[in-house]
MINU-187815 format. One record per atom (N, C-alpha, C): residue in one letter; x, y, z. Coordinates in steps of 0.05 Angstrom, whole numbers, plus 32768, in hexadecimal, padded with zeros to 4 digits. Atoms other than C-alpha are relative to their C-alpha. Layout:
BEGIN
AXYZ ...
***
This chain:
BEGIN
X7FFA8005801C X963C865D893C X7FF57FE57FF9 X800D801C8008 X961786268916 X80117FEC7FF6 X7FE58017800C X964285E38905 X7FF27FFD7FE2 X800C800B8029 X964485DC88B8 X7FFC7FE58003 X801380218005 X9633859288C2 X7FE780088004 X80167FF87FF8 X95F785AA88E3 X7FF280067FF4 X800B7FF28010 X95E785D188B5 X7FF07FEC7FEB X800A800C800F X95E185A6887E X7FF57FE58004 X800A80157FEF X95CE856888A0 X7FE6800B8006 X80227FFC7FF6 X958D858E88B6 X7FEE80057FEA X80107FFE8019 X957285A48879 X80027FF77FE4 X7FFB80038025 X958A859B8834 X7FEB7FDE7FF8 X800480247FFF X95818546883E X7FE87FFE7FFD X802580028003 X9531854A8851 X7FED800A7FE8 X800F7FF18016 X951C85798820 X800E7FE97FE9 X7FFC800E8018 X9547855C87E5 X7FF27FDD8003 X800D80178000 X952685138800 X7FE280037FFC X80207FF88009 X94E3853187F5 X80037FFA7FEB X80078005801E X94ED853A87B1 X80167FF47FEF X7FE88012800C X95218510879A X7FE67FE77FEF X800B8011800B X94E684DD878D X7FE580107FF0 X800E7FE88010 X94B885068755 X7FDE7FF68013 X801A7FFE7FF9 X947684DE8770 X7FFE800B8022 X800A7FF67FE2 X948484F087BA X800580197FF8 X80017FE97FFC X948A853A87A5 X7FEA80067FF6 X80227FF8800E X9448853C8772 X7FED7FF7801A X801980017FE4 X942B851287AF X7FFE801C8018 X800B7FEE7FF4 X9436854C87DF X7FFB80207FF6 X80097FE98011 X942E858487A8 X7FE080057FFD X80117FFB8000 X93EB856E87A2 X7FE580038004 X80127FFB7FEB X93B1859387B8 X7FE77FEE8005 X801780117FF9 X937B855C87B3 X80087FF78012 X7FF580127FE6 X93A3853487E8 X7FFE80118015 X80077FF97FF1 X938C853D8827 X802080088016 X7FE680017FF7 X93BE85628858 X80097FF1801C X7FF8800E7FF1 X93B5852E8888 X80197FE47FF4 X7FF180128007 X93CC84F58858 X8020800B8001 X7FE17FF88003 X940285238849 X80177FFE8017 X7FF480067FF3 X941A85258890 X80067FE8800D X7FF0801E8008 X941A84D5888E X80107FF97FFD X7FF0800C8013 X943F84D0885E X801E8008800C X7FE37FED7FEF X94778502887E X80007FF08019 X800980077FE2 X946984E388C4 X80167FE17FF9 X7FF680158004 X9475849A88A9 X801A7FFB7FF5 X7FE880078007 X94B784AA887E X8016800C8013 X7FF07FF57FF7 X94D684D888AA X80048000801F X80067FFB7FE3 X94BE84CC88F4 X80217FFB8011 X7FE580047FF0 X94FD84AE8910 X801D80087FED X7FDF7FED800F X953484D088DE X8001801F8003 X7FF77FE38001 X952C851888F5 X7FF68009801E X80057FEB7FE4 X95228544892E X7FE180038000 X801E80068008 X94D9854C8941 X7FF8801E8000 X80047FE3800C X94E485978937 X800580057FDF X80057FF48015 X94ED859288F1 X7FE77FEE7FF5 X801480048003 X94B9855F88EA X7FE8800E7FFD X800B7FEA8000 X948B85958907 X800780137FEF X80037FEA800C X94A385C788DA X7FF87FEF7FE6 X8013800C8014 X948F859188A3 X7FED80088002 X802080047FFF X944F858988BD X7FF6801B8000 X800A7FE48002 X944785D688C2 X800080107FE0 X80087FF98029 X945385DD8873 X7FF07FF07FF3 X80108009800A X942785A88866 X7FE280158005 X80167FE97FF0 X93F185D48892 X7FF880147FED X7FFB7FE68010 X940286138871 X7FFB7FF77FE6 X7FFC80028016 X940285F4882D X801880037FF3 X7FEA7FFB8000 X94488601882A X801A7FEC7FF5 X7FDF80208004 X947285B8881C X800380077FE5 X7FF680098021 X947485C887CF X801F80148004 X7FDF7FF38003 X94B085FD87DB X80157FFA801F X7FE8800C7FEE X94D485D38813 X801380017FF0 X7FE580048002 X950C85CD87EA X800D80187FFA X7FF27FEB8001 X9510861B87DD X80048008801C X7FF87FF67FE4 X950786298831 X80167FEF8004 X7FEA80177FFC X954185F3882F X801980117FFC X7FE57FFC801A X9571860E87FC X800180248016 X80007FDB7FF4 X956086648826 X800D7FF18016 X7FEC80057FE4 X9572863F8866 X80177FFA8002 X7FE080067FFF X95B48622884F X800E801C7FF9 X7FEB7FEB8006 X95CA865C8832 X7FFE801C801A X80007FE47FF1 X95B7868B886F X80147FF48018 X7FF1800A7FE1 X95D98657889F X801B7FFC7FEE X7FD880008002 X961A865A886C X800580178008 X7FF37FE47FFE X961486A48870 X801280038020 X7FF67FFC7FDB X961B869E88C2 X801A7FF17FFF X7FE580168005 X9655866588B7 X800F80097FEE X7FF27FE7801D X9673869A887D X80177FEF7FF4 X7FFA8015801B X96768664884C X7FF080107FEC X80067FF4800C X967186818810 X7FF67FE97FE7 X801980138007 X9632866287E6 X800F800B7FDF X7FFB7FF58017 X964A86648796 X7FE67FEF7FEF X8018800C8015 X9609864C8764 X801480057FE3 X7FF380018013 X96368631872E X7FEC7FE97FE8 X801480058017 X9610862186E6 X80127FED7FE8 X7FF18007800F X963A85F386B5 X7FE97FF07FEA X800F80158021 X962A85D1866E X7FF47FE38006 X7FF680167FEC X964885948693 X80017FF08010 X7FF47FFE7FEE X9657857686C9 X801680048000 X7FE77FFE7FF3 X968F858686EE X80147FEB800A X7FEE800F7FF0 X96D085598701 X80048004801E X7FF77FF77FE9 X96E685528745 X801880167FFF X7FE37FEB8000 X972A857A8730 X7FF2800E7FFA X800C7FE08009 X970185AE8714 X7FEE800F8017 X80137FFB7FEC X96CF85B38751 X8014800B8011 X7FE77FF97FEC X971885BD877B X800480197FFB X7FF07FE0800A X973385ED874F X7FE780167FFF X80117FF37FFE X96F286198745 X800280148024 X80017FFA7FEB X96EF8619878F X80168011800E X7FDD7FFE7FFC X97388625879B X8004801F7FF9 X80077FDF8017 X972A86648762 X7FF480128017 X80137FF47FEF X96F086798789 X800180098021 X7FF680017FE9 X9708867887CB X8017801C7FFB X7FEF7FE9800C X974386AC87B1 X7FF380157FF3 X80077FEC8008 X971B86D7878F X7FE4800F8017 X800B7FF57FEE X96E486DF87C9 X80098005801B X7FF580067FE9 X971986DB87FD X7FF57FFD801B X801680077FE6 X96EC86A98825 X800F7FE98006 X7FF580137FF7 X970686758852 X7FF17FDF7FF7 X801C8017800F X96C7863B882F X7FFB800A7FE9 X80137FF4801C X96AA864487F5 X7FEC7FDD7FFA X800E80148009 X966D860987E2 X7FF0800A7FEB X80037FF4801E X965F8600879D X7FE17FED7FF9 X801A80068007 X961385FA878B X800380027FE1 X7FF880078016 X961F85D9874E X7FDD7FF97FEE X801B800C8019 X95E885D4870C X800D7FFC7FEE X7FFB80168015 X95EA85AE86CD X7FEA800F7FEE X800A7FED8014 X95D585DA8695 X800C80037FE5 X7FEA80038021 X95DC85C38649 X7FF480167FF5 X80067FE78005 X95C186088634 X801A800B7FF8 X7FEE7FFA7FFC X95FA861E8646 X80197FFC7FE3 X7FF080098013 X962185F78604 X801A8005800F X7FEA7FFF7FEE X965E86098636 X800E800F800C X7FFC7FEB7FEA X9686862E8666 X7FF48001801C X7FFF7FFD7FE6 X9670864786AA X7FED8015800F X80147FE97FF1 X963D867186CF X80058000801C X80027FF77FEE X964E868C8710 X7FFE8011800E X80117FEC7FEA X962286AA8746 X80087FFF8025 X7FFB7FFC7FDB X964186BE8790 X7FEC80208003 X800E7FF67FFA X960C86E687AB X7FF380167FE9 X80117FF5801C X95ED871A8775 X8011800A7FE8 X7FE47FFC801B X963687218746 X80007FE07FF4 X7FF68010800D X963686F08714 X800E7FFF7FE6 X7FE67FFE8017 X966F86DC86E3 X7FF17FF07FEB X8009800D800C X964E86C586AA X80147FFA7FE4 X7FED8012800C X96838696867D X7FFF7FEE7FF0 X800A8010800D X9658866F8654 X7FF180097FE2 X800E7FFD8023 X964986688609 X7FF4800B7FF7 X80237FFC7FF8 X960086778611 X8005801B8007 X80007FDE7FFE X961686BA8631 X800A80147FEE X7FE97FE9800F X964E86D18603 X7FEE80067FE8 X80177FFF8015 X961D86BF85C7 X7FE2801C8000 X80127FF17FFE X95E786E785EA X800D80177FFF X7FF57FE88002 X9614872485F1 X800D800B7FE6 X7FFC7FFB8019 X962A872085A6 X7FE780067FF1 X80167FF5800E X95E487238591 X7FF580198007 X800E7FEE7FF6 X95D6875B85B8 X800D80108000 X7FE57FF0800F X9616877E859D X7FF080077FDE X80038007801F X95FB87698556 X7FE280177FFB X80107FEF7FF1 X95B9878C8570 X800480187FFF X7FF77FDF8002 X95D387CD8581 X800A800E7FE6 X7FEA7FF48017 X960187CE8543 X7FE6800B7FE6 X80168004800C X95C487C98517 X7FF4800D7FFE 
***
């Protein structure tokens, strides 16, 4: 069984430090740069902060052409190593942010209604939304927000018509 530290400690951190800084992600997005510099650049920030097996798997998406969706092979690997750790992954969408009491209680909710021993809340920030709540546990989502109810009155209004 994989340790949830482990887990996220191995991936999430690298990838999100990729692109956390916009010019180090356009720098390795783009294709005029050579993919040696590219593995430089990886080599120099990351040589002694990681394992030199994920280094290598860096340097194998630089190869491939591959580093622009590190942070989607990031985000598939956490959620396949919560599936094994059966933490249950929720992609929650708000107007907002969220409070800490509300992040509790959500969880607290969620946890009772998927009767899962974890639940981790992949939280977005969505003023679209004008307010309320979008949530997605695996392909059922509760949609609770403004933006939805609006869309489903027009599409009432629609039919009536």
């Amino acid at each position: 069984m994989i340790s949830k530290n482990v887990v996220a400690k191995v991936a999430q951190p690298y990838a999100e430090a990729l692109y956390d800084l916009q010019s180090l992600a356009d720098f390795l997005k783009n294709p005029i740069i050579a993919n040696k510099d590219k593995k430089n650049l990886i080599n120099n920030i990351f040589a002694n902060s990681i394992s030199e097996i994920v280094l290598n798997f860096l340097m194998v998406l630089v190869d491939r052409g591959r580093i622009a969706i590190l942070q989607n092979i990031a985000d598939k690997y956490l959620e396949l190593a919560y599936q094994l750790s059966d933490i249950t992954v929720a992609k929650v969408t708000t107007a907002i942010p969220l409070s800490e009491n509300q992040e509790q209680d959500l969880i607290t909710k969620l946890k009772i209604m998927t009767q899962s021993q974890e639940v981790k809340l992949m939280i977005d920030v969505d003023q679209e939304l004008i307010g309320g709540i979008i949530i997605q546990i695996g392909s059922k989502v509760i949609d609770n927000s403004l933006k939805g109810q609006i869309r489903e009155i027009s599409t009432y209004l629609h039919v009536v018509n």
